[in-house]
N, C-alpha and C positions, 0 to 999 in steps of 0.2 A: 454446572460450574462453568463460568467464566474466567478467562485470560486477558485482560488488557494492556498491551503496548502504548502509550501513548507520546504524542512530539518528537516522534521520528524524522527528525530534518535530512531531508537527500537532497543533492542535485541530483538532476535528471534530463534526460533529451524528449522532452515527453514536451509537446507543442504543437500548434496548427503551422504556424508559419515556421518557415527554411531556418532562417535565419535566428530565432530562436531556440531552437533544435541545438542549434550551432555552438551557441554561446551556452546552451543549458538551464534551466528553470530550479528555483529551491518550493521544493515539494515538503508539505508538511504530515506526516500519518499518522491516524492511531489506526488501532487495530483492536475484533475482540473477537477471540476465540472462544469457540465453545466444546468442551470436553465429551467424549463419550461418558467420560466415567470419570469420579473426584480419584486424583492420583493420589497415593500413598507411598509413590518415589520418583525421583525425577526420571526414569524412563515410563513413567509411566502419565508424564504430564509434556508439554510443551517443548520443544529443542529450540529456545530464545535465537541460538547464534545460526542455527538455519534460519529462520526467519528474515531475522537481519542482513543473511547472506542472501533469502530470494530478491529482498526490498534492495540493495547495493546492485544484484546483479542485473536485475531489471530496469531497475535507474539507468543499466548502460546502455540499453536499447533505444533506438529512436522509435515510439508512434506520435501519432500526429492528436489524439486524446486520451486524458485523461481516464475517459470510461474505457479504453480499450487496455490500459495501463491495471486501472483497479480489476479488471476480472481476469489477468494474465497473474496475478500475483494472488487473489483468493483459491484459483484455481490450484496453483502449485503449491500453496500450501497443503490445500485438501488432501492433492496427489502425494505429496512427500512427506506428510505429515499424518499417521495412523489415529494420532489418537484425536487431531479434528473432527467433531461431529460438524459444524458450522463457522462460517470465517464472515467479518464485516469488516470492510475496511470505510475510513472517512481520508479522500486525499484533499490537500487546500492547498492551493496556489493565488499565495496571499498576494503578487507582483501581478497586471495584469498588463498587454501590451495596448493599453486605451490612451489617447489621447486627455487627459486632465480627470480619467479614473481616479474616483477618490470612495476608499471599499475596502471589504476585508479580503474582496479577489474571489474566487471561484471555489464553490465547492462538491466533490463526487463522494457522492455513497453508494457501497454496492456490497450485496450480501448472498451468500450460495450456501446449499448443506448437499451434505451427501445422499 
């Protein structure tokens, strides 16, 4: 069984350059969790607003990529999250800092299991 979040809009400090960091990036996520086992109550499925609180909390961090970002937030969920068997996240950062960049922007996929 499958869990999917999807068009989780954040800012975030998550950039190469200083100065982008500074000002903040809007990060777009889905997410898709994968269950040990089909729930039959909600403690036994997903906690949505943890979720939502790693993806806000992490947002507050500065790294400098993307992929260091995606596996800081697969992992905590794993960790804080019992009944994740497997976590994928897709981040897109549809603004790029390119001169006459004309795109959908950048995209990281990254996927872990226990």
């Amino acid at each position: 069984m499958h869990i999917g979040l999807e068009g989780i809009v954040i800012q975030a400090k998550t950039a190469y350059f200083e100065w982008e960091r500074k000002l903040g990036v809007q990060l777009t996520i889905d997410l898709r969790i994968t269950l040990n086992n089909i729930p039959h109550s909600l403690c036994d499925s997903i906690d949505y607003v943890n979720v939502h609180h790693i993806l806000k909390e992490e947002s507050k961090n500065e790294y400098q990529l993307l992929e260091e970002l995606s596996q800081i937030i697969v992992q905590r969920i794993l960790k804080e999250d019992l009944q994740a068997k497997s976590v994928y996240i897709k981040i897109r950062k549809p603004f790029l800092p390119i001169a006459n960049y004309q795109g959908n922007g950048s995209v990281i996929e990254y996927s872990e299991s226990r």
